[in-house]
C-alpha positions as CSV (number, residue, x, y, z in Angstrom):
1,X,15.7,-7.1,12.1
2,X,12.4,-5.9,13.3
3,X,9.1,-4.7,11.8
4,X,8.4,-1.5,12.1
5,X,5.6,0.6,10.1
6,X,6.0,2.3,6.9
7,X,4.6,5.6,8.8
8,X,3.4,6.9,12.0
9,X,0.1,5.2,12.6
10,X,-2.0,7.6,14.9
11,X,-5.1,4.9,15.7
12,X,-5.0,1.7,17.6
13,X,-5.2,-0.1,14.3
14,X,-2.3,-1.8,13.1
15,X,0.2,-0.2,11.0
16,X,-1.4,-1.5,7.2
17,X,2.3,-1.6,5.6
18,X,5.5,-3.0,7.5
19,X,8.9,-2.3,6.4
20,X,11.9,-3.8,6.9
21,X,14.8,-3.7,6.1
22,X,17.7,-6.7,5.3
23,X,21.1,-5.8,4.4
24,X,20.6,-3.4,1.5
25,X,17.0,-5.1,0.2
26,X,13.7,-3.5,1.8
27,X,10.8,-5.2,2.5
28,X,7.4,-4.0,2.6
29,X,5.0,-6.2,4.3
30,X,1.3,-5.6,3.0
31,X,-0.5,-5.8,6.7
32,X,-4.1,-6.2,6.1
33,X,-5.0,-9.9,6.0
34,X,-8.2,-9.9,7.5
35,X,-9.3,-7.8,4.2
36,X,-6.9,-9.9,2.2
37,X,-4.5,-7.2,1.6
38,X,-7.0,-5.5,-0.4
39,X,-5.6,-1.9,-2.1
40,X,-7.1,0.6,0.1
41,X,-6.6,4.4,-1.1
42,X,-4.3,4.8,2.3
43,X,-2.2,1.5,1.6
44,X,-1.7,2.6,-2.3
45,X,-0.3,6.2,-0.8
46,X,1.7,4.4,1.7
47,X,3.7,1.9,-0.8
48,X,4.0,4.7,-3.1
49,X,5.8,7.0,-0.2
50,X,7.9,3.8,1.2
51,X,9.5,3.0,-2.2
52,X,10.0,6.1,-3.2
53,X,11.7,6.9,-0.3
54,X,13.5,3.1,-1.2
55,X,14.2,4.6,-4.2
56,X,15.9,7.4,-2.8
57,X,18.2,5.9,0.0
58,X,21.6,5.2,-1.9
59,X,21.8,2.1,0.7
60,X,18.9,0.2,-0.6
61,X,19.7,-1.8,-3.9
62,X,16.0,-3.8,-4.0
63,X,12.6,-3.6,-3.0
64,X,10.9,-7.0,-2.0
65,X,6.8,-6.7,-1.4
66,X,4.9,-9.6,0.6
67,X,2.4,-9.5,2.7
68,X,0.5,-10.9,6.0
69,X,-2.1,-13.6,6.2
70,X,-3.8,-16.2,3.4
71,X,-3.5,-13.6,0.8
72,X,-1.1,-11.8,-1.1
73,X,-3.6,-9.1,-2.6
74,X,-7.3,-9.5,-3.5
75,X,-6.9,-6.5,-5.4
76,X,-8.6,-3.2,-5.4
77,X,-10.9,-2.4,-1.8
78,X,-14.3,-3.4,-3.5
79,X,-16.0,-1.9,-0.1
80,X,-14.1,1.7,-0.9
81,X,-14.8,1.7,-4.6
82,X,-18.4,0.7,-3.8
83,X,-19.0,3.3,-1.4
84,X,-18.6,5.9,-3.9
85,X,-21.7,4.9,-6.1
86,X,-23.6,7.4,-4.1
87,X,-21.4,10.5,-5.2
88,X,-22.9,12.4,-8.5
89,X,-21.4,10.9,-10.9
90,X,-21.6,7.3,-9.8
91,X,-18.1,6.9,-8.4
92,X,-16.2,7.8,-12.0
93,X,-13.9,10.1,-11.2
94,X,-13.6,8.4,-8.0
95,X,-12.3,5.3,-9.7
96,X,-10.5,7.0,-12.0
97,X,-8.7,8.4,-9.3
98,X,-7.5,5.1,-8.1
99,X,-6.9,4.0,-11.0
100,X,-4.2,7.3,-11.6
101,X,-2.6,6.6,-8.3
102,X,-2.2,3.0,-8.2
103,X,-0.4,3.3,-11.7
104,X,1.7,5.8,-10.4
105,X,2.7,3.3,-7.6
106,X,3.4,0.6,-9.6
107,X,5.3,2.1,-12.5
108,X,7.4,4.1,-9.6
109,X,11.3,3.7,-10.1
């Protein structure tokens, strides 16, 4: 069983979610410890994709999520949501859109 990323990365960075999978269990590896696996707008889109497509492949019967480094999650990207104060309206409907997607990816079946 080997590591591979949850997409194509196209950067020299480091793929931010790993997937694996174990039998008929897949695990997605959260892979952004030095920013204590913080929920960036990319990583929320990529969890969503990988279990959906979980979801979808008759084979897998489980999802397991962990993650890489000291921390499982410190939650939201503070840096991302912060940057947005500039925009007009002070970042609302910025955080609001984070908010929307990152329900969407937890309440995904």
């Amino acid at each position: 069983m080997t590591a591979r990323p949850a997409r194509a990365e196209t950067s020299e960075q480091p793929p931010i979610l790993l997937r694996q999978t174990q039998g008929s269990i897949a695990v997605l590896t959260l892979n952004r410890p030095n920013a204590r696996n913080c929920l960036s707008e990319q990583l929320i889109g990529d969890l969503h994709r990988t279990i959906d497509a979980a979801g979808e492949d008759p084979a897998i019967r489980a999802v397991v999520i962990a993650a890489n480094g000291p921390a499982f999650s410190s939650g939201h990207d503070l840096k991302e949501l912060t940057a947005h104060r500039a925009d007009p309206d002070r970042g609302r409907a910025y955080f609001a859109h984070m908010m929307t997607i990152c329900s969407a990816m937890m309440q995904t079946t």
